[in-house]
N, C-alpha and C positions, 0 to 999 in steps of 0.2 A: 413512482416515488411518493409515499405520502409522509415525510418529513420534511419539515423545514432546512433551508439551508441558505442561516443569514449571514452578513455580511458587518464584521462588530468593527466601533473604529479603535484603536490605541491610541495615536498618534496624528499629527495634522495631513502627515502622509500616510501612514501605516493603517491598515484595516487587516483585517482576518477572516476567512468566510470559513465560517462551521461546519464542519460536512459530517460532525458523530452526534446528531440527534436520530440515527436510527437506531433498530432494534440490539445491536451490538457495537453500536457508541465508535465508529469510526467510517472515513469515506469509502470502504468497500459495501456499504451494504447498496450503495446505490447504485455498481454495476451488479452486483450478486443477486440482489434481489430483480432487477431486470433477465438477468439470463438464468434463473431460475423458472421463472415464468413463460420466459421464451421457447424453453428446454422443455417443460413441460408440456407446453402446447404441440413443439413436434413429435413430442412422442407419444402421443394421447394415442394413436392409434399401431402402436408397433409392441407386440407381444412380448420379445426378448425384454429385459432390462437392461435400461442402462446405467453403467458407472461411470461417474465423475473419480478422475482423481486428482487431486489439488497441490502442489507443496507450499507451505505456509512459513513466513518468516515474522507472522504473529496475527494479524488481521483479517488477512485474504481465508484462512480458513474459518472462523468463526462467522463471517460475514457469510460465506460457503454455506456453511454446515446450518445459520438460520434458515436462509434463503430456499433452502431444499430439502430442510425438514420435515419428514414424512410428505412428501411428495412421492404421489402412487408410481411406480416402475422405475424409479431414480436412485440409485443409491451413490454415498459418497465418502470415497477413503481419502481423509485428511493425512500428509505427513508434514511434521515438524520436528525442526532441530531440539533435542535433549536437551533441556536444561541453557535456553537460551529464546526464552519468552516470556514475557511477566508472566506471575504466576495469576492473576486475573484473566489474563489472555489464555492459557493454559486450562483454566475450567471452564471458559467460553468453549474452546473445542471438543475435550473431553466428558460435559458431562448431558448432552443431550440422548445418547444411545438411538435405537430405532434404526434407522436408516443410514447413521452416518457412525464412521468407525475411523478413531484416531489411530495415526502411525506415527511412535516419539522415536524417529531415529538421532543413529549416535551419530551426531556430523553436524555441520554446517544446514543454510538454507539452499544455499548452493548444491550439497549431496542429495538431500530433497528434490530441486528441481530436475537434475543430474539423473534421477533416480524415475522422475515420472515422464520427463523426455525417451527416456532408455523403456518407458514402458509401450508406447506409443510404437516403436518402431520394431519391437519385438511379435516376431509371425505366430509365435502359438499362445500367446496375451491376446492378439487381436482376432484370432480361434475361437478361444473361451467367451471374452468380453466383447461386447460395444463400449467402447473406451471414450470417454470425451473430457475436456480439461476444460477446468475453474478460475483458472491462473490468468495474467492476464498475457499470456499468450493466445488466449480465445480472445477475437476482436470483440466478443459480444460484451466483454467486459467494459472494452474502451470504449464504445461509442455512447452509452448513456451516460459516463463520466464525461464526453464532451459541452455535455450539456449544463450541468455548473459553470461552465469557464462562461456559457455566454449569459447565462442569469446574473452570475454575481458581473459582470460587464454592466448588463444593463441596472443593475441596484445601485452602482455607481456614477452610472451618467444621470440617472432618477436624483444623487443629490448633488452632483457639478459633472457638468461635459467636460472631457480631458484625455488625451492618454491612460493609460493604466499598465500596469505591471504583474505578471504574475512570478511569486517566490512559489518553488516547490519543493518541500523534503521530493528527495527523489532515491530510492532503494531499486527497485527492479525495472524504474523509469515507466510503469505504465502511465499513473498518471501524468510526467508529464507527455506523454508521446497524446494523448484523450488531449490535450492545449492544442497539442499542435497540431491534430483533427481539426479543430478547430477554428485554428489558425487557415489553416485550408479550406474549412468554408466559408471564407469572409470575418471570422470576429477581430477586430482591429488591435491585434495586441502590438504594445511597443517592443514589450523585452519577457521572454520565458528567464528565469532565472531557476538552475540546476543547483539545490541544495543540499549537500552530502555529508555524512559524519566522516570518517575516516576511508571510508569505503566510495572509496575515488577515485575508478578507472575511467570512467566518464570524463568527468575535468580533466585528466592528463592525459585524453584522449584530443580533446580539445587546446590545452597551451600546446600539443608536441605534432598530432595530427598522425599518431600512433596509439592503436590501441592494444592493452595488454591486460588482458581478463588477472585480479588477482584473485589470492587467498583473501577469504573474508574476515572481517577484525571486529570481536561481539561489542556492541558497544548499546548505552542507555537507548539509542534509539531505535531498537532492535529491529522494528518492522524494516529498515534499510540498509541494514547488513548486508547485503549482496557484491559479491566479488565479481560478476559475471552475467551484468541485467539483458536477461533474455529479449527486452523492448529495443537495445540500442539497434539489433538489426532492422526494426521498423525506421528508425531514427538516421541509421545512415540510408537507407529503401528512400525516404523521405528526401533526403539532402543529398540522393544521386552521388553515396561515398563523396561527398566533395566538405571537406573540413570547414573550408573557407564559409559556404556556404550555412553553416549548421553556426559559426561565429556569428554569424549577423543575426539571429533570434535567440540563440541561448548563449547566455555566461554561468559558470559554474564556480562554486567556492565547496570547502571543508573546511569542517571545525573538527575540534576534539570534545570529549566529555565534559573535560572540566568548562572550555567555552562553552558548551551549551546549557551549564547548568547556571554559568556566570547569566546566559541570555534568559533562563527561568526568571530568576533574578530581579532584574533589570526591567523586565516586562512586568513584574508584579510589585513592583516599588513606583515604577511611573505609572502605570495604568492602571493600577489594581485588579491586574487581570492574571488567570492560572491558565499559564501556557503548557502541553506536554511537553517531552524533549524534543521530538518530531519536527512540531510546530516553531519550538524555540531556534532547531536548526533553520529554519526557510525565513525565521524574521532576520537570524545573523545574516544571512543570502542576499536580502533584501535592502538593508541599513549597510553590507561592504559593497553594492553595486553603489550607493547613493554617496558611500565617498572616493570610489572610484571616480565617479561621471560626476559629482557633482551635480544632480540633476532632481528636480523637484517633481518630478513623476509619482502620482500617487500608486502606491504597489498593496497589492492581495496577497495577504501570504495565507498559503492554503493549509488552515487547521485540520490536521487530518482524523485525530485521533483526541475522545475523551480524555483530559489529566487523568482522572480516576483509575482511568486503566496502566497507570503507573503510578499509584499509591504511593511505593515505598518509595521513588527518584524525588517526587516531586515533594512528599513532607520533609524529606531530607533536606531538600535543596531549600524550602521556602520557611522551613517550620511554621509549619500548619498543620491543623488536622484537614484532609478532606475527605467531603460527605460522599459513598459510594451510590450513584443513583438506582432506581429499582431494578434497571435490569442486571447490574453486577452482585447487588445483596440479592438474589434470588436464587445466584447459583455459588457464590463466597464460600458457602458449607457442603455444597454438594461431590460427592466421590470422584475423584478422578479416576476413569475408566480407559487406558491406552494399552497399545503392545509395544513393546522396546524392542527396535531390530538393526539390526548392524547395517552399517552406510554400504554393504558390497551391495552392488546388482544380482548374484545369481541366489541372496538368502531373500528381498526382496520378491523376485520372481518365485522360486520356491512357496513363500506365502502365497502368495496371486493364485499361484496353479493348484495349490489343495484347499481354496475358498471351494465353499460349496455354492 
């Protein structure tokens, strides 16, 4: 990682740790750009090509498609849901061409993932292709993500010793399950806190100690849209299916749209500071444990994601202009390059098998 990744205060409790100063302005590039490198060193000497294939609910694939851009024998088919990604997010995947090739299907992120699980297990895909995945169903994702939780840790015992708290948007739960790594190798967290938009099988997995995969519900915070987050099976792996067990590190809340624009808001009127919706979700996460508990715990809420890469939520919400940084004016003008394919598996596979 050669990006910074600091740790800003808002509040006498509340901090925020940065994680989109990389080259596509969100926390994926720090597992992406590691297992890009990783990937490529295994296969420095293996003649076939390999493909990655990704599904993206806005981030994971731009972070992807940087990360392993023209990288010799790698190639990478991005899919993402239709019309349910900023459209900055959308020329991040779509317009680098070369080695990586976008899939805009019609569906959910959920049929994306649906779609590249069903690829994986299919015998004459794994015929043709060396298949490997991006997503953070590759562990290689998670573990260099563990390693924030324990810097931004130690950036704040550097300015007071204490407990600490981590708030995290949570969509397909990678990042938080990379805490809870964490947490497993010794980093001393008080409390993971599960922040969700509307898309909350997670939390009603926990008040009920039933889980029920739903339909996904699009909402401004698009990267966490997920009805169906492929990580909770690490998460119960972790907590020995024991409910009780998984209540004692993580509590979980949802908001809606409008409470998260209310939390834009609220963060840029007291701190002067431009939160995504993302981010805005994991502070709401953060300030309803703190009237829950009562408890002066200072908490990390984890900035996932550039504002800029929601332009239009966030001048709506705050009226402001903001400034697009250089890596998103460099591609604002540039062609959107995708194929539109229908969410079935056998028009999917079809495509696969007449790639040349």
């Amino acid at each position: 990682m050669n990006f910074p990744v600091p740790v800003v205060q808002l509040d006498q409790q509340t901090h925020i740790l940065e994680l989109f100063h990389g080259p596509t302005l969100a926390f994926k590039d720090v597992g992406a750009r590691f297992m890009a490198r990783v990937m490529a060193w295994l296969n420095r000497n293996e003649n076939e090509k390999l493909t990655i294939l990704v599904a993206t609910s806005g981030d994971t694939g731009s972070a992807v498609a940087n990360g392993f851009y023209n990288v010799p024998g790698i190639e990478v088919i991005i899919l993402y849901p239709s019309g349910k990604v900023s459209k900055l997010q959308e020329k991040q995947l779509t317009t680098l061409g070369g080695n990586i090739t976008a899939l805009e299907i019609e569906g959910t992120f959920d049929d994306c993932q649906r779609l590249v699980k069903s690829a994986f297990l299919d015998a004459q895909l794994s015929e043709k292709y060396r298949l490997s995945s991006a997503n953070s169903i590759n562990i290689a994702r998670l573990i260099p993500q563990s390693f924030y939780y324990i810097d931004a840790w130690k950036q704040m015992q550097a300015i007071e010793k204490g407990p600490v708290v981590f708030s995290v948007p949570s969509g397909n739960f990678g990042n938080l399950t990379a805490g809870l790594l964490a947490k497993g190798m010794g980093l001393p967290v008080e409390r993971f806190i599960a922040a969700n938009n509307k898309n909350n099988s997670v939390q009603d997995y926990l008040q009920t100690g039933v889980y029920r995969p739903k339909s996904t519900i699009a909402t401004i915070s698009n990267a966490m849209d997920v009805g169906d987050p492929s990580n909770f099976a690490r998460m119960i792996d972790i907590y020995d299916n024991d409910v009780e067990n998984m209540r004692r590190d993580i509590s979980a809340y949802s908001y809606s749209d409008e409470q998260t624009k209310e939390a834009m808001l609220d963060v840029y009127q007291k701190a002067g500071y431009v939160i995504d919706p993302h981010g805005a979700v994991a502070y709401l996460g953060f300030k309803s444990w703190q009237k829950e508990t009562g408890s002066n715990s200072r908490g990390i809420v984890l900035g996932t994601a550039h504002p800029a890469k929601f332009k239009d939520v966030v001048e709506e919400t705050l009226k402001i202009d903001v400034e697009l940084p250089k890596q998103l004016l460099e591609i604002a003008h540039k062609t959107k390059k995708s194929t539109i394919l229908n969410s079935d598996f056998s028009i999917f596979h079809q495509y696969l098998m007449q790639r040349s």
